[in-house]
Rosetta silent file (secondary structure, phi, psi, omega in degrees, C-alpha in Angstrom):
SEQUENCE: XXXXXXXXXXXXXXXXXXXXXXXXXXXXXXXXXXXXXXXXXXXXXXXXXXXXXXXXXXXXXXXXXXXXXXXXXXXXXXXXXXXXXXXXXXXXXXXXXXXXXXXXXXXXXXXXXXXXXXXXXXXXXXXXXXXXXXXXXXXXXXXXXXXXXXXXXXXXXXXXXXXXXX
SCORE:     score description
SCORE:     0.000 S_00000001
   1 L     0.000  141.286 -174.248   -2.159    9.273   -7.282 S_00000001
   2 L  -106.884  130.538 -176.735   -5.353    8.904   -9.553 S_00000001
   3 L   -81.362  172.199 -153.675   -8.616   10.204   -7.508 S_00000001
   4 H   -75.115  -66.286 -162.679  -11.500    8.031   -7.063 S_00000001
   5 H   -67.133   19.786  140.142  -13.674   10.227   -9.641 S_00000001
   6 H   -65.734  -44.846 -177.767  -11.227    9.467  -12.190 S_00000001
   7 H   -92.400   14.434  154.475  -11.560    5.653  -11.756 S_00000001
   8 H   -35.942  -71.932 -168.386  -15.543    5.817  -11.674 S_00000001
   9 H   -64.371  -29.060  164.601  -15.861    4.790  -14.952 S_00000001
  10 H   -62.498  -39.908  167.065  -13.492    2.202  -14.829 S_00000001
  11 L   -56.195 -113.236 -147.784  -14.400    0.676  -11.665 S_00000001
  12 L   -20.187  -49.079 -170.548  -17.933    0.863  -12.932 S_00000001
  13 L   -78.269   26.116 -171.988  -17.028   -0.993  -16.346 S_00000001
  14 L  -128.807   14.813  177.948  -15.653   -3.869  -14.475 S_00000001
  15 L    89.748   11.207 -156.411  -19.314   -4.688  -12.994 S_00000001
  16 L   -78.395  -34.236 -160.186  -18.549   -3.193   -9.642 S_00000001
  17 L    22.050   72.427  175.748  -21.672   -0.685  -10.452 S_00000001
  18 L   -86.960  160.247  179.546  -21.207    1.865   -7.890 S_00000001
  19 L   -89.391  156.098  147.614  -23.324    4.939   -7.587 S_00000001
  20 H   -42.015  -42.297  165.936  -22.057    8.474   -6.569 S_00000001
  21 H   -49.578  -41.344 -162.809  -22.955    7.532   -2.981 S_00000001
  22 H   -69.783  -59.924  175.842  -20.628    4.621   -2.970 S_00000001
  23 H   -29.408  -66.987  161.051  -17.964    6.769   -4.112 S_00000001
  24 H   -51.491  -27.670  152.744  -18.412    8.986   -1.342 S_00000001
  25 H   -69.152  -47.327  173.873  -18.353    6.359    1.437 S_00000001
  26 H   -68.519  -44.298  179.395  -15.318    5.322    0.381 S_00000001
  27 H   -54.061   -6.568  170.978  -13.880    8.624   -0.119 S_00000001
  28 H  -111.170  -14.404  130.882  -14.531    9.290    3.436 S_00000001
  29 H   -46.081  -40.738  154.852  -13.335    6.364    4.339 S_00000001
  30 L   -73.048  -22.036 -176.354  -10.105    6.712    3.006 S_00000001
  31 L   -95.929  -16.054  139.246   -9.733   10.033    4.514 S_00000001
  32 L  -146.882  108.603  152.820  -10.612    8.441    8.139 S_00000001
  33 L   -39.582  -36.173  178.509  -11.377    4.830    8.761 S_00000001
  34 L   -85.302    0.192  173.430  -12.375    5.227   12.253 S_00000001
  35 L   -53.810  138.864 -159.806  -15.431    7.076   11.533 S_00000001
  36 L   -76.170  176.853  170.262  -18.674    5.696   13.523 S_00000001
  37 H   -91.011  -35.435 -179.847  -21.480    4.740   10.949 S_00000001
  38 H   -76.266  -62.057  179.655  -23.439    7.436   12.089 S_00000001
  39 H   -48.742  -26.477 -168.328  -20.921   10.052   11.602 S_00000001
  40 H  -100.356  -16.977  156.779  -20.208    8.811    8.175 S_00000001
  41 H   -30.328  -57.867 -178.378  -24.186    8.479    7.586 S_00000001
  42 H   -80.724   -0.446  163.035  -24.056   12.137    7.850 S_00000001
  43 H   -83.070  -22.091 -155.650  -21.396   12.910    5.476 S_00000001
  44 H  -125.128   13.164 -168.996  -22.501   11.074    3.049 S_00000001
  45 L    17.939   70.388  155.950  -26.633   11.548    3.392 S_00000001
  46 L  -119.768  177.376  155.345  -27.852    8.831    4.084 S_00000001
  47 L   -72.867  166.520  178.454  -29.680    6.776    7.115 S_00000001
  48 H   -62.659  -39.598 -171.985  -27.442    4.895    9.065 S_00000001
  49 H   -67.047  -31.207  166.721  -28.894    1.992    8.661 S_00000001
  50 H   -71.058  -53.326 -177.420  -28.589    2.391    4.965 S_00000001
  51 H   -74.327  -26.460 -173.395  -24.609    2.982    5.086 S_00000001
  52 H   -89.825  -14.540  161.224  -23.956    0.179    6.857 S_00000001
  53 H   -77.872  -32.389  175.385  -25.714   -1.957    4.390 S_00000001
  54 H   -59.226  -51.109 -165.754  -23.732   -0.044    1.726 S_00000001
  55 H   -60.711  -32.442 -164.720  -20.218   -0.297    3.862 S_00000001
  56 H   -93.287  -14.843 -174.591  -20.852   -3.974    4.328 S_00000001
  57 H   -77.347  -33.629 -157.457  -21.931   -4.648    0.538 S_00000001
  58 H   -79.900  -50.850 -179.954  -18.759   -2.701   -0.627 S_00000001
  59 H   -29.329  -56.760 -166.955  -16.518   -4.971    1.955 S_00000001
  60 H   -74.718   -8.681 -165.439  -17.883   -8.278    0.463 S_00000001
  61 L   -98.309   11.266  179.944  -17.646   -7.229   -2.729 S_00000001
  62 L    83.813  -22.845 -161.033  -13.463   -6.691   -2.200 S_00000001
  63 L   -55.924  -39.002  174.179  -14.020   -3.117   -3.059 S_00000001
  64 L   -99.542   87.539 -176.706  -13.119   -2.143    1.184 S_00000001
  65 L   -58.411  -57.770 -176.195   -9.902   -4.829    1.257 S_00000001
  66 L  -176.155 -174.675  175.788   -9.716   -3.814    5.039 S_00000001
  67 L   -91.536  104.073  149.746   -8.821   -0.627    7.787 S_00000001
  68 L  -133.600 -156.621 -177.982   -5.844    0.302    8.863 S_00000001
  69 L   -93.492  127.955  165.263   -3.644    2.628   10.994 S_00000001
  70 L   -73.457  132.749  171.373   -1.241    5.615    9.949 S_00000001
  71 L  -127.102  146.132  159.280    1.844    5.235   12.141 S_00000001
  72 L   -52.719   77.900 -163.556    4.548    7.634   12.781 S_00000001
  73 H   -41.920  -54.332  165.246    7.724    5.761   11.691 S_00000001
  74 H   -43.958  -37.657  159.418    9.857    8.285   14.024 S_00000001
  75 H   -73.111  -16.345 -168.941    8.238    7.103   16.838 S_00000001
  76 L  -102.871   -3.015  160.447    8.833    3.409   16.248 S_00000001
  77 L    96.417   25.312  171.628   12.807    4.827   15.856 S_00000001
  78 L   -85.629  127.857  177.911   12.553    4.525   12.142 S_00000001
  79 L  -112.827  -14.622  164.801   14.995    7.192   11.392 S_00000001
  80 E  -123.677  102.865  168.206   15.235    6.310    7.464 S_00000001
  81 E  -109.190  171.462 -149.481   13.372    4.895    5.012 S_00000001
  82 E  -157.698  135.219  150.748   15.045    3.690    1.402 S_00000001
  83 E  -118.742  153.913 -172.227   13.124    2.347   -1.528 S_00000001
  84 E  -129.409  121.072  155.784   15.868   -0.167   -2.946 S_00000001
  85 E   -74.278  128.087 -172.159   14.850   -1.246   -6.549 S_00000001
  86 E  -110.513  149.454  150.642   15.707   -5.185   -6.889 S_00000001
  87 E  -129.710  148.178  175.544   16.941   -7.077  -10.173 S_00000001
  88 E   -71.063  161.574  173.901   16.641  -11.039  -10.410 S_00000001
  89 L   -85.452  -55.333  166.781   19.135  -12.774  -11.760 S_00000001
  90 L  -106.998  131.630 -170.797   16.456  -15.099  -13.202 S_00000001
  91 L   -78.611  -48.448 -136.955   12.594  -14.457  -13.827 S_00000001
  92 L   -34.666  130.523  173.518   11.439  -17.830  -13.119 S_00000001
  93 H    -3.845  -65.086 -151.861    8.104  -18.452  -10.962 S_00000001
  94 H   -65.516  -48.956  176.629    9.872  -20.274   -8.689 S_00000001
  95 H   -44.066  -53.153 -170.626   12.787  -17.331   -7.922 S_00000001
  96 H   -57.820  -42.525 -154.475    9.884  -14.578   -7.758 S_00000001
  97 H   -85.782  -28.435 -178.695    7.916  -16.208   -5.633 S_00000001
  98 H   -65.844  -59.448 -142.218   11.209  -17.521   -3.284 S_00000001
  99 H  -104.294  -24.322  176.439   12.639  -13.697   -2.680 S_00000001
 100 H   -65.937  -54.216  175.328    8.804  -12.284   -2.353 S_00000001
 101 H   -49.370  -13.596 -163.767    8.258  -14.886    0.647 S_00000001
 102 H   -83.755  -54.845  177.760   11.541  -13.844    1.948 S_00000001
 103 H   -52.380  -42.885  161.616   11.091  -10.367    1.786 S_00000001
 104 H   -65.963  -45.104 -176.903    8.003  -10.158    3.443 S_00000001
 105 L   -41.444   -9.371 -155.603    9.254  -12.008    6.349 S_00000001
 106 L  -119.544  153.779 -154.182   11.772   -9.288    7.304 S_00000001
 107 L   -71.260  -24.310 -141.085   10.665   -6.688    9.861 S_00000001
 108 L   -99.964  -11.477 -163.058   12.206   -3.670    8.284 S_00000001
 109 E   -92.525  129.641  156.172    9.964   -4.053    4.796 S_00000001
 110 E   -89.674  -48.032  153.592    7.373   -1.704    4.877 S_00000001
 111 E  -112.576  177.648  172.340    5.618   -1.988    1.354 S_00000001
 112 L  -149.852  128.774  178.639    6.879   -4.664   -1.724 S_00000001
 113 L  -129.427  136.983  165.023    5.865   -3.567   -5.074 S_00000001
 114 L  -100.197   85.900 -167.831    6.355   -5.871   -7.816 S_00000001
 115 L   -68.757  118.497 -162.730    7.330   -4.012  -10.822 S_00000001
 116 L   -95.733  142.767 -178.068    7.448   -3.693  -14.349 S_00000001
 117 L   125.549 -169.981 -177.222   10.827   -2.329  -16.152 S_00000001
 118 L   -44.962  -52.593  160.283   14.529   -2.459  -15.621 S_00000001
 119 L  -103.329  174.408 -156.202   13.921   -3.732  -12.435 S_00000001
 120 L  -113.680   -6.289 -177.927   11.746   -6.367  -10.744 S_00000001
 121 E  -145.081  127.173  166.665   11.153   -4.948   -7.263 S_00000001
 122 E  -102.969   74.813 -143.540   10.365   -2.197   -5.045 S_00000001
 123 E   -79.678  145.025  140.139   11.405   -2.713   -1.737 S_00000001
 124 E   -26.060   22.640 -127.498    9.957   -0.394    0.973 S_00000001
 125 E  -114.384  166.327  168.545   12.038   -0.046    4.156 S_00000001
 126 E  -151.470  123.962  169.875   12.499    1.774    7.293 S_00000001
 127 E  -167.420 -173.049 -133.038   15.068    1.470   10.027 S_00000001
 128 L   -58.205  -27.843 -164.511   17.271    3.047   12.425 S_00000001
 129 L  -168.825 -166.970  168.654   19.860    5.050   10.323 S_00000001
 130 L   -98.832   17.459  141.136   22.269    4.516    7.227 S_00000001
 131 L   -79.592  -31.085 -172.003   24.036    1.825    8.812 S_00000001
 132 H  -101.813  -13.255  148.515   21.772   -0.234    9.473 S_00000001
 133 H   -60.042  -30.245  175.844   20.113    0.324    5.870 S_00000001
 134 H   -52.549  -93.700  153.505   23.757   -0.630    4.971 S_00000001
 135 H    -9.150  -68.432  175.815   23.549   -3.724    6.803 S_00000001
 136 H   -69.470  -38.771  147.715   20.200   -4.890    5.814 S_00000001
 137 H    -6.209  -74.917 -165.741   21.242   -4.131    1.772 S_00000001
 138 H   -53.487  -59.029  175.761   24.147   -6.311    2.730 S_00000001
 139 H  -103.920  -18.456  163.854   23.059   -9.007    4.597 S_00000001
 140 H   -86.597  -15.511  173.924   19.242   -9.489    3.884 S_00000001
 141 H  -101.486  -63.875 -170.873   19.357   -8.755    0.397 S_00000001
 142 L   -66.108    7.980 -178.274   22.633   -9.428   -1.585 S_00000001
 143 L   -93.945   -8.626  175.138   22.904  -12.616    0.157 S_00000001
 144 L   -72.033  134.336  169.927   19.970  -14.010   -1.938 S_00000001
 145 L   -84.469  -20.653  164.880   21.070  -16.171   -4.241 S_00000001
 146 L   -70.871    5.514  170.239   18.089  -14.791   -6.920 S_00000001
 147 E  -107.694  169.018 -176.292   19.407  -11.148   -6.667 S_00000001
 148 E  -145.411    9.640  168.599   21.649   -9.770   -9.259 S_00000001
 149 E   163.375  152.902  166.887   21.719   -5.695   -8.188 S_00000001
 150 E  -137.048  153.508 -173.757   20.397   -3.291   -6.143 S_00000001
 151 E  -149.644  118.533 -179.232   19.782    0.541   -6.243 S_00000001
 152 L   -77.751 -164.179  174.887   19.125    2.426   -3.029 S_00000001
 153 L  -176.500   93.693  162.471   17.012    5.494   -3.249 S_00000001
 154 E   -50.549  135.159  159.277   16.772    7.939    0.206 S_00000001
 155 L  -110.245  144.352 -176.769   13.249    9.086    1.038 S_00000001
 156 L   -75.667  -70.286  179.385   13.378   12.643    1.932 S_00000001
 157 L  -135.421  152.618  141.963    9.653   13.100    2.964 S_00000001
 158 L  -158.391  144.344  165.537    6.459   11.566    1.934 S_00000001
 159 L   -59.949   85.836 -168.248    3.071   13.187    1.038 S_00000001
 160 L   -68.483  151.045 -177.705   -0.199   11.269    1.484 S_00000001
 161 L   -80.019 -172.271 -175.401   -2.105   12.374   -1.393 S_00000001
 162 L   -92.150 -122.055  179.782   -5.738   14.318   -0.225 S_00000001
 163 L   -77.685  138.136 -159.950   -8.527   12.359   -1.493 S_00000001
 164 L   113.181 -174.937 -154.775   -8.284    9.583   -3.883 S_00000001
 165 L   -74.738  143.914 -170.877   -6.825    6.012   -4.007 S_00000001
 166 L  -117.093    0.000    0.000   -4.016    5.544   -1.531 S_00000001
């Protein structure tokens, strides 16, 4: 993962023209989301009233896409997750755009990365066990008429990085 003060200058050279402050609201944002404005006022030294003009300036500006919640997969009886690398048969618009609507639709997709290289997709997944990764392979994927291979990959663990872009 590349940390936020690595992509200062870049961000900055794209017009966003954040300050070290900015930086630091988001970096404390990314590390909890649920922080009050006053609690993050004080991390980041400023008035309150002042971060929340900042917080809402970075929102409209795209830079804060949105919030959300870490969930425990094991609790929801996700017992596996698999990234499965997709290849098209065919690149065409229409084909990309056909198995991306599909894909999001199915409950089990966790991320979708669209990918440059041998293959064209990264799917994300998590359910109950390796049958039922078996199963969805089988029947939600190779049943596309736009795929033309798949390659499973077990995840062992994963490791949010510490500060920087998630």
């Amino acid at each position: 993962m590349k940390s936020i003060n690595s992509e200062e200058n870049a961000v900055a050279s794209r017009g966003a023209n954040l300050d070290e402050t900015d930086f630091e609201i988001l970096r404390q944002l990314q590390n909890n989301a649920r922080l009050s404005n006053k609690a993050l006022a004080g991390r980041v030294g400023l008035a309150p009233s002042t971060t929340l003009v900042r917080t809402r300036q970075l929102e409209r500006a795209g830079i804060i896409r949105g919030y959300h919640a870490t969930l425990d997969p094991a609790a929801l009886g996700i017992g596996l997750q698999a990234l499965i690398a997709v290849r098209l048969r065919e690149h065409t618009a229409a084909d990309v755009a056909a198995f991306q609507d599909y894909v999001l639709g199915l409950p089990e997709v966790m991320r979708f990365y669209h990918v440059a290289g041998a293959n064209d997709f990264l799917v994300h997944v998590g359910v109950r066990d390796p049958e039922a990764l078996r199963d969805f392979a089988m029947n939600a994927l190779t049943t596309r008429p736009e795929v033309a291979h798949l390659e499973t990959g077990l995840i062992f663990s994963c490791v949010e990085a510490g500060e920087g872009w998630r």
